[in-house]
LOMARSE-259712 format. One record per atom (N, C-alpha, C): residue in one letter; y, x, z; atom name. Coordinates in nm, 2 decimals, padded with zeros to 4 digits. Each point is the difference from the previous one (the first is absolute). Layout:
// LOMARSE-259712
<r><residu>a</residu><c2>Y</c2><c1>X</c1><c3>Z</c3><atome>CA</atome></r>
...
//
This chain:
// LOMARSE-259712
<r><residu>x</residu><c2>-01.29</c2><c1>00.38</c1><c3>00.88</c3><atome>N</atome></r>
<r><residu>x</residu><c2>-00.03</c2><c1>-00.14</c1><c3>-00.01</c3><atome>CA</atome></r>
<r><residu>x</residu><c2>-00.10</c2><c1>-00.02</c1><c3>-00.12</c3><atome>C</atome></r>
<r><residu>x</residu><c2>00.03</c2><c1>00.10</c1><c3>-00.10</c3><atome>N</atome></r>
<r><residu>x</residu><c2>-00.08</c2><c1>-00.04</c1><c3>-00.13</c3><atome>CA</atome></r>
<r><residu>x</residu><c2>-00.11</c2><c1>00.03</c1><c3>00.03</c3><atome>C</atome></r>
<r><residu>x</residu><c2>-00.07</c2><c1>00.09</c1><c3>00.06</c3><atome>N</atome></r>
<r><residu>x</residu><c2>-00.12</c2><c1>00.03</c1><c3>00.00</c3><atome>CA</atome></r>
<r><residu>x</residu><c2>-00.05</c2><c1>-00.07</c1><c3>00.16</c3><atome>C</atome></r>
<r><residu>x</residu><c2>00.05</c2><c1>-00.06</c1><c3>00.08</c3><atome>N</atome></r>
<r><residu>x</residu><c2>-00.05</c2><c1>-00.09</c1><c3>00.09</c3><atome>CA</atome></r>
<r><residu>x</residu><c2>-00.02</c2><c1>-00.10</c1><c3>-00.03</c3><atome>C</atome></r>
<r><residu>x</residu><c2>00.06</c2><c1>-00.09</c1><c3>-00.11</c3><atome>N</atome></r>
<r><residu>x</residu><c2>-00.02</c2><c1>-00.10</c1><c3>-00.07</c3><atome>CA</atome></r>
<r><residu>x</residu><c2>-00.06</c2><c1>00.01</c1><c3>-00.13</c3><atome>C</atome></r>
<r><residu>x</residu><c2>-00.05</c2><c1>00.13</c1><c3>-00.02</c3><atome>N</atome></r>
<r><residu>x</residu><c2>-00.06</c2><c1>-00.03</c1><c3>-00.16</c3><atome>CA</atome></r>
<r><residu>x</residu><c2>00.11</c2><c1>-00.06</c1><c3>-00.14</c3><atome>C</atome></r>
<r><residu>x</residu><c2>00.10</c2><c1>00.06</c1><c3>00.03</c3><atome>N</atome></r>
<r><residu>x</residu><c2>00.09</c2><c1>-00.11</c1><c3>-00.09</c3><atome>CA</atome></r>
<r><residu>x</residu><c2>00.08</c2><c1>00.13</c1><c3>-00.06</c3><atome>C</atome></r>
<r><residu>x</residu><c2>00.01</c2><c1>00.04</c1><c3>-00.16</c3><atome>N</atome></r>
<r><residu>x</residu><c2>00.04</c2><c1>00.05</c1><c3>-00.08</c3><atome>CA</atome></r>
<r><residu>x</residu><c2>00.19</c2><c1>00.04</c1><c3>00.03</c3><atome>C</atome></r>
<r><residu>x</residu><c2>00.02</c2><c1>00.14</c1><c3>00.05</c3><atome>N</atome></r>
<r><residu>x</residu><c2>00.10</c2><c1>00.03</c1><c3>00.07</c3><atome>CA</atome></r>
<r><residu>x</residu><c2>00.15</c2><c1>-00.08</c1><c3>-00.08</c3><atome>C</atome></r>
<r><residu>x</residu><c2>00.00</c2><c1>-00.03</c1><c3>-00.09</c3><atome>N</atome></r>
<r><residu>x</residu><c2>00.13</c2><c1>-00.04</c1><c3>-00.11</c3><atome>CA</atome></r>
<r><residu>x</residu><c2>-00.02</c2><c1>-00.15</c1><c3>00.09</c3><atome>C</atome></r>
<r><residu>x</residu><c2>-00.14</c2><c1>-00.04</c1><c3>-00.02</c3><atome>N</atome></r>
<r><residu>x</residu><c2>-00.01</c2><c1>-00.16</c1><c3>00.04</c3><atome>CA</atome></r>
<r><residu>x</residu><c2>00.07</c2><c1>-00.06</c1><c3>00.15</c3><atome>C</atome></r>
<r><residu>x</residu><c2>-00.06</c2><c1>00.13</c1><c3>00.10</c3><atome>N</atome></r>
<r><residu>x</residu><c2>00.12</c2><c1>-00.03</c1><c3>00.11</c3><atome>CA</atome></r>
<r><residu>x</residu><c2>00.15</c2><c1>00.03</c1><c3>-00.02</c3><atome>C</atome></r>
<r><residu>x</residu><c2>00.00</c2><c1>00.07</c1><c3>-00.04</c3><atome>N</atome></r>
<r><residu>x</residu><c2>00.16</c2><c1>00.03</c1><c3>00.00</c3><atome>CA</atome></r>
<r><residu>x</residu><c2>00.06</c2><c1>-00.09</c1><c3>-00.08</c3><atome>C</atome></r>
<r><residu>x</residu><c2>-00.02</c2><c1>-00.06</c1><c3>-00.06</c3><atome>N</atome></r>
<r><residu>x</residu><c2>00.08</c2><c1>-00.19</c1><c3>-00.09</c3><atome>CA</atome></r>
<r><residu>x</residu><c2>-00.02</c2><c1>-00.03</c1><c3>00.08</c3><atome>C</atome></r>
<r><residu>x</residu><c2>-00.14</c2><c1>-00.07</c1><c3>00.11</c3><atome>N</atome></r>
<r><residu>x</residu><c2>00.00</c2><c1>-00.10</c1><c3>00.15</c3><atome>CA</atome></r>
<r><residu>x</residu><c2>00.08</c2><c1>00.02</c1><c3>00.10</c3><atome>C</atome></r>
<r><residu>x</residu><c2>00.08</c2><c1>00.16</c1><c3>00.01</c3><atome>N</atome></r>
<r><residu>x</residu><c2>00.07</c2><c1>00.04</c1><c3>00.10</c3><atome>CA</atome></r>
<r><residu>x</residu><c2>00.11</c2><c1>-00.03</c1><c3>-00.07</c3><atome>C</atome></r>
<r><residu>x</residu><c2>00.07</c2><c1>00.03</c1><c3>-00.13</c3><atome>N</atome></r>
<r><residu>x</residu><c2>00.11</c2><c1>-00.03</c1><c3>-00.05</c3><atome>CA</atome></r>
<r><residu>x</residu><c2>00.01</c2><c1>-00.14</c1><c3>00.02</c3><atome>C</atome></r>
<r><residu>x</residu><c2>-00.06</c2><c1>-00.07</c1><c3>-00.04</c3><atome>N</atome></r>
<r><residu>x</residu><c2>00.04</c2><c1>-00.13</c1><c3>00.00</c3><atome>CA</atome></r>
<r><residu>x</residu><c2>-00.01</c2><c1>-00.06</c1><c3>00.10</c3><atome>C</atome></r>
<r><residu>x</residu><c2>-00.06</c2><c1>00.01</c1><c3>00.16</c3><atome>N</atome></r>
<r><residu>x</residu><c2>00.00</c2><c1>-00.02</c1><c3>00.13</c3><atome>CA</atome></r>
<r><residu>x</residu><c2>00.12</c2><c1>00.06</c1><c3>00.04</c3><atome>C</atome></r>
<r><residu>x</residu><c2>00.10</c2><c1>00.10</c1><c3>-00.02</c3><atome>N</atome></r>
<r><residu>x</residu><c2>00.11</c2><c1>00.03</c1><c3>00.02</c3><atome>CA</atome></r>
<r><residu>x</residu><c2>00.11</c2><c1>-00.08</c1><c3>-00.11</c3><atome>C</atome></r>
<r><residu>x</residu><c2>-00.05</c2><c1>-00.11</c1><c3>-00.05</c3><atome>N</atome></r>
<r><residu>x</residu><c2>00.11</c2><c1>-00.07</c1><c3>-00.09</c3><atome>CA</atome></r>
<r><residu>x</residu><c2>-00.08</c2><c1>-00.15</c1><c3>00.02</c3><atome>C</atome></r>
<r><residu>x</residu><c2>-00.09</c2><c1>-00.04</c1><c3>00.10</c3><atome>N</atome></r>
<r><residu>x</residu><c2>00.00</c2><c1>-00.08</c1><c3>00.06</c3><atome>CA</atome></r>
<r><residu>x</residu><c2>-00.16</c2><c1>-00.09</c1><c3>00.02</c3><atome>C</atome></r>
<r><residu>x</residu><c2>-00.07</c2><c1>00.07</c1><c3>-00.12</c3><atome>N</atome></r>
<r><residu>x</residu><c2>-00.13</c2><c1>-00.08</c1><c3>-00.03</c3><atome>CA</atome></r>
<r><residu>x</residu><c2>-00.06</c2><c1>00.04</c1><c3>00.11</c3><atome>C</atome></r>
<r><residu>x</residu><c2>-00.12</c2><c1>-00.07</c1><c3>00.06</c3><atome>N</atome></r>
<r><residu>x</residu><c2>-00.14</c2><c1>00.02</c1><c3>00.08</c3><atome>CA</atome></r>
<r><residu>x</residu><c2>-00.07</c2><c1>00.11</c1><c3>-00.12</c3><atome>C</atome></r>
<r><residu>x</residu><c2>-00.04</c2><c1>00.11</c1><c3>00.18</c3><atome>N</atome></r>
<r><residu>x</residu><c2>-00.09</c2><c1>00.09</c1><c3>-00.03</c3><atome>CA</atome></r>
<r><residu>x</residu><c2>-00.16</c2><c1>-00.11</c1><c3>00.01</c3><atome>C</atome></r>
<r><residu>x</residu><c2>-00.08</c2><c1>00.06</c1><c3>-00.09</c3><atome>N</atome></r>
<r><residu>x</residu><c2>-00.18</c2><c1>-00.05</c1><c3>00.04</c3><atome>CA</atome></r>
<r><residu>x</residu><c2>-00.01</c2><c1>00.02</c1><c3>00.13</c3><atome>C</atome></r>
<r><residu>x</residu><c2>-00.06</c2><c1>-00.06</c1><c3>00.07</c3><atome>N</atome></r>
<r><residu>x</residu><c2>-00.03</c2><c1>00.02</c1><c3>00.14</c3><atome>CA</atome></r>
<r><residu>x</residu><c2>-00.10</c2><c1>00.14</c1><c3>00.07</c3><atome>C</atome></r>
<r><residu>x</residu><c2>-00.05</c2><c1>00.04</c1><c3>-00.09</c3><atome>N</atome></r>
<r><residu>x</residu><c2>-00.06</c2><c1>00.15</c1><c3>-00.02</c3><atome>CA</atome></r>
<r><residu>x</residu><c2>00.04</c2><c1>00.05</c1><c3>00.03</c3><atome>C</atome></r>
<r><residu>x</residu><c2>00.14</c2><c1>00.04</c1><c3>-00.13</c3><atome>N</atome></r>
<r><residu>x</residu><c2>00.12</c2><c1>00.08</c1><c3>00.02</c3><atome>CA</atome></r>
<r><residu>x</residu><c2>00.06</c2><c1>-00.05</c1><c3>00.10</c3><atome>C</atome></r>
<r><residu>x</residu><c2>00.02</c2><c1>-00.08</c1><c3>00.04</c3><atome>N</atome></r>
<r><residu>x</residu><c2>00.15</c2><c1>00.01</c1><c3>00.11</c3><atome>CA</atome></r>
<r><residu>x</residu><c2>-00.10</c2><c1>00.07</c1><c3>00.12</c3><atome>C</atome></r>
<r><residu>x</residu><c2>-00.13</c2><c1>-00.01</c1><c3>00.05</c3><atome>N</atome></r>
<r><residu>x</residu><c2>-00.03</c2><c1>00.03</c1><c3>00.09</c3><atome>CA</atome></r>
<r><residu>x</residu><c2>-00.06</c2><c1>00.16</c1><c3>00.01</c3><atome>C</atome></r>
<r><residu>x</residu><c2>00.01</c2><c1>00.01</c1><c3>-00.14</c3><atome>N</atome></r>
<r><residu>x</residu><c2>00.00</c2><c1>00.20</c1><c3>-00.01</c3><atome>CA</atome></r>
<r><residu>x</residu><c2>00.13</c2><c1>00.05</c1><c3>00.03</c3><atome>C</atome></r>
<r><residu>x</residu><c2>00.11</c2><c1>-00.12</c1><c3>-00.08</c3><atome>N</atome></r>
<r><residu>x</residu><c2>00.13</c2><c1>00.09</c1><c3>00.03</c3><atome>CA</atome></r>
<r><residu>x</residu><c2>00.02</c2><c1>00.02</c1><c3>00.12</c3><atome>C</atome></r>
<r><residu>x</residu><c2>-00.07</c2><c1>-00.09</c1><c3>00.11</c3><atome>N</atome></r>
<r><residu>x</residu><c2>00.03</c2><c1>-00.01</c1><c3>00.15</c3><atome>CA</atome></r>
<r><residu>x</residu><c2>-00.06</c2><c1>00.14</c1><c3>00.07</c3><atome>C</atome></r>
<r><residu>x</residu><c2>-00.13</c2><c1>-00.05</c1><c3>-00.02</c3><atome>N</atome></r>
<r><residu>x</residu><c2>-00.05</c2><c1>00.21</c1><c3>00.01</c3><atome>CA</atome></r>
<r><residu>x</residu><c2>00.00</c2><c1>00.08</c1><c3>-00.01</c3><atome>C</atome></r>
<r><residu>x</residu><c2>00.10</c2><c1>00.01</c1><c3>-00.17</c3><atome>N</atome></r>
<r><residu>x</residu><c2>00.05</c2><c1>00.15</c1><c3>-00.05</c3><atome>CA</atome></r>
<r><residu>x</residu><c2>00.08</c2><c1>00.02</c1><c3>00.12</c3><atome>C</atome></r>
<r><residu>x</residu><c2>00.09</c2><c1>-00.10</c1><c3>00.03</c3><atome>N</atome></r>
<r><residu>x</residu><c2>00.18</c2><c1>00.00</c1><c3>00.05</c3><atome>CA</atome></r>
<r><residu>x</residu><c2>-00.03</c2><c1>00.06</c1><c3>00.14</c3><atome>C</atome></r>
<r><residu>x</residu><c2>-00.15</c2><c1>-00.07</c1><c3>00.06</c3><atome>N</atome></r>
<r><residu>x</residu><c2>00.01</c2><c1>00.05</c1><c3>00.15</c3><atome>CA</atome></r>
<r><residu>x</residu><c2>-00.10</c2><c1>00.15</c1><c3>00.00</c3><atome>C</atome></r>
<r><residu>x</residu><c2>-00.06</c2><c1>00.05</c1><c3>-00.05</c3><atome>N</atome></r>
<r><residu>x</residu><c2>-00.08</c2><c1>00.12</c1><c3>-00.08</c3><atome>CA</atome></r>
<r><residu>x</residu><c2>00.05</c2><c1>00.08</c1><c3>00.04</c3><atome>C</atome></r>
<r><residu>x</residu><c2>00.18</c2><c1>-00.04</c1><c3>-00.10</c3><atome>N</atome></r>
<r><residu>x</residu><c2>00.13</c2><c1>00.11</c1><c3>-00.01</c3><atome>CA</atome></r>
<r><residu>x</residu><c2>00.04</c2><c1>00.03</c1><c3>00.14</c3><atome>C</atome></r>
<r><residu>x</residu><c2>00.03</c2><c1>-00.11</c1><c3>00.08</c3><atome>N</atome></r>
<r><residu>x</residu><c2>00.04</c2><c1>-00.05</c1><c3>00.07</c3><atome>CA</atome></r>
<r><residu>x</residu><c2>-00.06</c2><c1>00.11</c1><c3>00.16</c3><atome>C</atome></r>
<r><residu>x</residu><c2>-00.15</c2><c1>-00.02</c1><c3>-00.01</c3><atome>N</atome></r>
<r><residu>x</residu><c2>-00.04</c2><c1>00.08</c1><c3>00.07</c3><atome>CA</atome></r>
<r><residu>x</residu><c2>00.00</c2><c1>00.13</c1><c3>00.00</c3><atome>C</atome></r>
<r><residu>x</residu><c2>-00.02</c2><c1>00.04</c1><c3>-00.09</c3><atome>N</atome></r>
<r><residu>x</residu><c2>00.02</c2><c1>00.16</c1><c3>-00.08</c3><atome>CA</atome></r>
<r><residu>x</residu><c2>00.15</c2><c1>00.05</c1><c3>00.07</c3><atome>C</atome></r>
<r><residu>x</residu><c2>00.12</c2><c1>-00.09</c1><c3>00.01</c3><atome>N</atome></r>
<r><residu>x</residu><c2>00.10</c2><c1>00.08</c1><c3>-00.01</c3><atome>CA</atome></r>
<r><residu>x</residu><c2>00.03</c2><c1>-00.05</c1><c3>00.12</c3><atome>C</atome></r>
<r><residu>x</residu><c2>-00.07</c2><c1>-00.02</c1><c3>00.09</c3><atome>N</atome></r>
<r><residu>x</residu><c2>00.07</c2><c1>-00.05</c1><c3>00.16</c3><atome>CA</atome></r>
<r><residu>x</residu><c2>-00.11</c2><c1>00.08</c1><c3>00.07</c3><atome>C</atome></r>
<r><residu>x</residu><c2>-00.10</c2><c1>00.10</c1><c3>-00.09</c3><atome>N</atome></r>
<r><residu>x</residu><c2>-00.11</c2><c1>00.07</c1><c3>00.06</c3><atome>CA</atome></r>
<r><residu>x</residu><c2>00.13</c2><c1>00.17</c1><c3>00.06</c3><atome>C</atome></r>
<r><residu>x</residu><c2>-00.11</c2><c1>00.05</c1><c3>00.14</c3><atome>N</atome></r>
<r><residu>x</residu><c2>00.09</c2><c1>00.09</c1><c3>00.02</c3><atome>CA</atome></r>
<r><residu>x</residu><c2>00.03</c2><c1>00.14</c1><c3>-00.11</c3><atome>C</atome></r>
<r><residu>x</residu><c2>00.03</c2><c1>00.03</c1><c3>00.02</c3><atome>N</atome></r>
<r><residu>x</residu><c2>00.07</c2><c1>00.13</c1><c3>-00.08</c3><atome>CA</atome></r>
<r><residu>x</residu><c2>00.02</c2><c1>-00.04</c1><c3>-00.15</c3><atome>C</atome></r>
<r><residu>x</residu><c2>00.00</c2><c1>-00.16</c1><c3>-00.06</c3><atome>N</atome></r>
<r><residu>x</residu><c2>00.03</c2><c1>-00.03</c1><c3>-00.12</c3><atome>CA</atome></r>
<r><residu>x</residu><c2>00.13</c2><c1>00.10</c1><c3>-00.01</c3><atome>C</atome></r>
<r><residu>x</residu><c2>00.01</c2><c1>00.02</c1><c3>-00.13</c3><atome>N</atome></r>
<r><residu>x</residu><c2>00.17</c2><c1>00.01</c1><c3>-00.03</c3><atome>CA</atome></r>
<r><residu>x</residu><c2>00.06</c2><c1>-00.14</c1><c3>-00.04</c3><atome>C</atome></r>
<r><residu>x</residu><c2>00.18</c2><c1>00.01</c1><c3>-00.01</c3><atome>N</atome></r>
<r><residu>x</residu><c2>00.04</c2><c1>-00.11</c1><c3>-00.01</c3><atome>CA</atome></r>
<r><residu>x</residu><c2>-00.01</c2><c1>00.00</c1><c3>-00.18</c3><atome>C</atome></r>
<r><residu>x</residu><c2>00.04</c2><c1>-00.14</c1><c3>-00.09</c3><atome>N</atome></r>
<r><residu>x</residu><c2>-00.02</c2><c1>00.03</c1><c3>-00.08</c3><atome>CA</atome></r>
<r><residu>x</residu><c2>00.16</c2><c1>00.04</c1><c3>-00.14</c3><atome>C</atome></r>
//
């Protein structure tokens, strides 16, 4: 996410801590976190993935 958003890796990881304790992500970030999630998402529902 940090390098899809250009945003200093410590700096997401406080936006993700604190969006897991209840604050709004930037709208940036929430819609990278959405892409990471489905990325992953594809990757491991691809054939011969391993489970993880």
């Amino acid at each position: 996410m940090s390098q899809h958003t250009n945003i200093k890796l410590h700096t997401v990881a406080v936006m993700v801590i604190g969006w897991a304790l209840g604050q709004p992500l930037p709208e940036s970030v929430g819609q990278e976190l959405d892409a990471a999630v489905q990325r992953r998402s594809r990757r491991r529902d691809a054939p011969g993935a391993e489970a993880w």
